[in-house]
C-alpha positions in Angstrom: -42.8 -16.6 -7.7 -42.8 -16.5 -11.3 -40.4 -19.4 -11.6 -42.5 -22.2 -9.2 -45.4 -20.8 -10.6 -44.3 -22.2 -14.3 -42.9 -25.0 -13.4 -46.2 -26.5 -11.5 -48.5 -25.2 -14.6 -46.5 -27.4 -16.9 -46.5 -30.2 -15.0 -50.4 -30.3 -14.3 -51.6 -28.2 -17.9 -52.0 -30.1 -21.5 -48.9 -29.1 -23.4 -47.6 -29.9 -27.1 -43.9 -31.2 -27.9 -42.0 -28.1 -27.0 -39.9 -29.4 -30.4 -42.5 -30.6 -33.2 -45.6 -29.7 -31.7 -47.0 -33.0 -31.3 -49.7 -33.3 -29.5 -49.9 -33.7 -25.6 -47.3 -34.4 -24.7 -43.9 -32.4 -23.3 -41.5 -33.6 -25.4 -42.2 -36.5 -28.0 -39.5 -39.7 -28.6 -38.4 -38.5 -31.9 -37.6 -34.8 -30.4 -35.9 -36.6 -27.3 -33.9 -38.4 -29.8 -32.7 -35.5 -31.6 -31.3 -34.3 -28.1 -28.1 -35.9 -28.3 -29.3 -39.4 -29.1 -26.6 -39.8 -31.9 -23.5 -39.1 -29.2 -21.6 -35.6 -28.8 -19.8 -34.2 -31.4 -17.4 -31.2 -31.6 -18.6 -27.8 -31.7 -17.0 -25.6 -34.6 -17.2 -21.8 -34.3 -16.0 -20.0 -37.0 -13.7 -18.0 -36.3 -12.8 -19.8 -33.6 -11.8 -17.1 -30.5 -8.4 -17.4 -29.0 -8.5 -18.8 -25.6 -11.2 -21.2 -26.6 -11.3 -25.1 -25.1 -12.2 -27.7 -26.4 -16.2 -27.5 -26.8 -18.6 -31.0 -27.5 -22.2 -30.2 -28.1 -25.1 -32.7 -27.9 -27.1 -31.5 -31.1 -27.0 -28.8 -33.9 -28.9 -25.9 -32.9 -31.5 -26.7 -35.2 -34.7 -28.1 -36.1 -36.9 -29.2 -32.4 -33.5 -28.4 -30.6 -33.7 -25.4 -30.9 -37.3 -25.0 -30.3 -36.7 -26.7 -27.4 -34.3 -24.6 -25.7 -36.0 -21.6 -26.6 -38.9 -23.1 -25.0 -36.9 -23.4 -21.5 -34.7 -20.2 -22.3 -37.2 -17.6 -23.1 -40.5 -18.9 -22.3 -41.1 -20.7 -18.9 -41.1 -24.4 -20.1 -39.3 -25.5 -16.9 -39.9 -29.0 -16.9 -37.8 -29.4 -20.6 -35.0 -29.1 -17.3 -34.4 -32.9 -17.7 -33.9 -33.9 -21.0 -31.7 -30.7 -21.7 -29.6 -32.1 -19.0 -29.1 -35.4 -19.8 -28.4 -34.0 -23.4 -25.4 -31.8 -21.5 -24.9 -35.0 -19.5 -24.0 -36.9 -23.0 -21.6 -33.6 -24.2 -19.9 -33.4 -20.7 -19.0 -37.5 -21.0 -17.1 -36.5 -24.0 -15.6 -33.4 -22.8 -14.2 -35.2 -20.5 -12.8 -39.1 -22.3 -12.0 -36.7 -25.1 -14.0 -38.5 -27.9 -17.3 -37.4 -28.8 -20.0 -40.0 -29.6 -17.6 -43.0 -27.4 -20.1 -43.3 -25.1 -22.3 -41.3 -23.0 -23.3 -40.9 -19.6 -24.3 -44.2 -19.4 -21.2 -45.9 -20.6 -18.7 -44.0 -18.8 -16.7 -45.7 -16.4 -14.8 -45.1 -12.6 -15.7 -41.1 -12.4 -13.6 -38.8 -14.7 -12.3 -40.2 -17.3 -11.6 -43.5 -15.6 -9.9 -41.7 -12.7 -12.7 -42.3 -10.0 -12.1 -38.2 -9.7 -15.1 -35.5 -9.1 -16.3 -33.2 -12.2 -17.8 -30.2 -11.5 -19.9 -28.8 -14.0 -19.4 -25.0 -14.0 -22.4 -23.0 -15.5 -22.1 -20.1 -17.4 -23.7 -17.3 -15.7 -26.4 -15.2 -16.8 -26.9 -11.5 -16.2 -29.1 -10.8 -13.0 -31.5 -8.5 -15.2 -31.9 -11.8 -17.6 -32.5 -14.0 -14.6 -35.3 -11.9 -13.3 -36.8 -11.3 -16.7 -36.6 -15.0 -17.5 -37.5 -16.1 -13.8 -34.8 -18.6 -13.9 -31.3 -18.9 -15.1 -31.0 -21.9 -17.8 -27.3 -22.8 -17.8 -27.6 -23.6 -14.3 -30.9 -25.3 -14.1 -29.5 -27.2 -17.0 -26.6 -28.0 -15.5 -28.1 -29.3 -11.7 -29.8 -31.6 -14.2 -27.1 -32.7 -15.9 -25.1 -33.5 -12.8 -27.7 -35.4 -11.4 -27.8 -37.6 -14.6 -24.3 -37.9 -14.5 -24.5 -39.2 -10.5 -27.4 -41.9 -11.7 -24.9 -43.0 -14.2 -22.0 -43.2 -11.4 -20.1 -40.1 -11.8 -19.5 -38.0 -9.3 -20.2 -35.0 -10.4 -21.6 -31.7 -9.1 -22.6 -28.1 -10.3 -19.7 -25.3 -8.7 -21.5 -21.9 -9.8 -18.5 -20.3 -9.5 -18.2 -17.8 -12.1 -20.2 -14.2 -11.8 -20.2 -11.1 -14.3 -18.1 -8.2 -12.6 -19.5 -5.6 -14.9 -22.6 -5.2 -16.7 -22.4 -6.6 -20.6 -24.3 -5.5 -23.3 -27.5 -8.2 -24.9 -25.5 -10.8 -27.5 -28.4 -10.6 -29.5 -27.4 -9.3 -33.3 -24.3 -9.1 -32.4 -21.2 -10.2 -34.5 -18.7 -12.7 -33.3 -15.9 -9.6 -32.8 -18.7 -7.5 -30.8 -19.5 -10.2 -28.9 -15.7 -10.7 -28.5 -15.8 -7.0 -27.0 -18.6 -7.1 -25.5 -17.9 -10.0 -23.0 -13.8 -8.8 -22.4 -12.6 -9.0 -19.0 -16.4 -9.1 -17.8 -15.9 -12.8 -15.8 -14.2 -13.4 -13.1 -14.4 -16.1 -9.8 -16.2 -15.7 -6.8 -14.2 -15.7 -4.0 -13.6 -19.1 -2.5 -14.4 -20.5 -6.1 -11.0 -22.4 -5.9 -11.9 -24.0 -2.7 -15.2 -25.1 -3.8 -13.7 -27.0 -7.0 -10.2 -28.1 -5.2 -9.3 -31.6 -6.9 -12.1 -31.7 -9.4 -12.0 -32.2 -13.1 -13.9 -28.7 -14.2 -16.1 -28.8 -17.6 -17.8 -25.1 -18.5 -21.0 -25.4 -19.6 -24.2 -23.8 -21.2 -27.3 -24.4 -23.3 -25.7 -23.2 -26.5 -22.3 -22.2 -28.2 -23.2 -19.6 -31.0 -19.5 -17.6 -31.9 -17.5 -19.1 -28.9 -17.3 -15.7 -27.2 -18.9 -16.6 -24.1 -17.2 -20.0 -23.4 -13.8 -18.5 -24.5 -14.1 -16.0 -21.3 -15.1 -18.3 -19.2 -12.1 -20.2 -19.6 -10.0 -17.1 -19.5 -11.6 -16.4 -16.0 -11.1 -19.6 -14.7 -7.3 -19.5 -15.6 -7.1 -16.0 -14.0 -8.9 -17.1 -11.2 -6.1 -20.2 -10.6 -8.9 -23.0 -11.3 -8.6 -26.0 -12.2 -4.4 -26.0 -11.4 -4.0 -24.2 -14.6 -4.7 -27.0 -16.7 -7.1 -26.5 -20.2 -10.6 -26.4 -19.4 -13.5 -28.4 -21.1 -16.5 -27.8 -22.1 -20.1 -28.9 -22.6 -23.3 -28.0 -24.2 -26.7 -28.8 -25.4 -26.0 -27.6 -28.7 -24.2 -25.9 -31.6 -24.7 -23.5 -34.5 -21.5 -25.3 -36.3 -20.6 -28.6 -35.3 -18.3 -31.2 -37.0 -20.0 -34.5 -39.1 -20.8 -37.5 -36.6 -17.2 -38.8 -38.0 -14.4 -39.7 -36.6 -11.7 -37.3 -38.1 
């Protein structure tokens, strides 16, 4: 209940910019902006976990992007849904030509990469205890937003939840980047059927934010155990990044 129940006050109640507080209104141009506006750009942890992909983010985690996804994360502000995704949107595009900033959903051409293929956008899953605290589960609302961005734009592209914890994992919160390395060990795997579901399909990971890489770096271990993706490299996609390169070309 909790989670319609948001999601209809925030589309009939006076709000402020989730990012910069201005007034009435859910999220202001110069906030949008800031959400990926400039073109994807490589995300950075340091030190960077083995087993890692490739990993483009939208924004820094920073500044109104960050209030902004803590406004969707932790407190209800459903409706941010949209321009979160069609930030991911933006950071999957690159994932997938393999150049950040060359063009966003809107400029990319004939499906994946130019190869009229299907992308399926594989969330990150969250911890059933967090969902039900939280009343949603972001990555994947995220990512159902993304995808349908992505399909406006001519992609097909889809969301393939097909990753699930198989043991409980402690809260990331305060911890390092080797505890969180620990902490998150082995603790992925795919749902049965999952290859099935994302047969033929170019597969990005994706999630709201990359902090130390731990998280992603599993996920792509799971997916390779699980025989996704016919072995090859997964990408990946998020909204943002605590370490990101320069909006250069290297």
């Amino acid at each position: 209940m909790r989670g319609w129940w948001q999601e209809l006050a925030g589309l009939v109640l006076p709000v402020d910019c989730a990012g910069c507080g201005a007034a009435r209104v859910l999220l202001c141009d110069g906030c949008r902006e800031a959400l990926g506006g400039a073109g994807a750009v490589r995300a950075r942890p340091f030190p960077r976990p083995a087993g890692l992909p490739v990993v483009y983010a939208a924004a820094a985690y920073e500044g109104p992007v960050r209030a902004v996804l803590l406004a969707h994360k932790e407190r209800g502000a459903l409706p941010l849904a949209g321009a979160l995704g069609a930030a991911l949107a933006v950071a999957v595009a690159a994932a997938v030509a393999g150049a950040g900033g060359q063009g966003g959903a809107g400029g990319w051409q004939g499906g994946a990469g130019g190869s009229g293929g299907e992308v399926a956008l594989v969330p990150v899953p969250s911890a059933r205890r967090q969902v039900r605290a939280r009343g949603h589960d972001p990555a994947r609302r995220i990512a159902l937003a993304a995808a349908g961005r992505l399909r406006r734009a001519g992609v097909a592209a889809r969301v393939a939840p097909v990753l699930r914890l198989r043991r409980a994992v402690a809260d990331q919160a305060g911890l390092g980047a080797r505890q969180r390395r620990e902490n998150l060990a082995g603790a992925l795997e795919v749902r049965p059927g999952g290859a099935r579901l994302t047969g033929g399909a170019v597969l990005v990971l994706v999630d709201d934010v990359i902090t130390t890489g731990a998280t992603l770096a599993e996920a792509a271990r799971a997916v390779r155990a699980g025989g996704l993706g016919r072995g090859a490299t997964p990408r990946a996609a998020v909204v943002a990044a605590t370490r990101t390169e320069q909006k250069t070309r290297e």
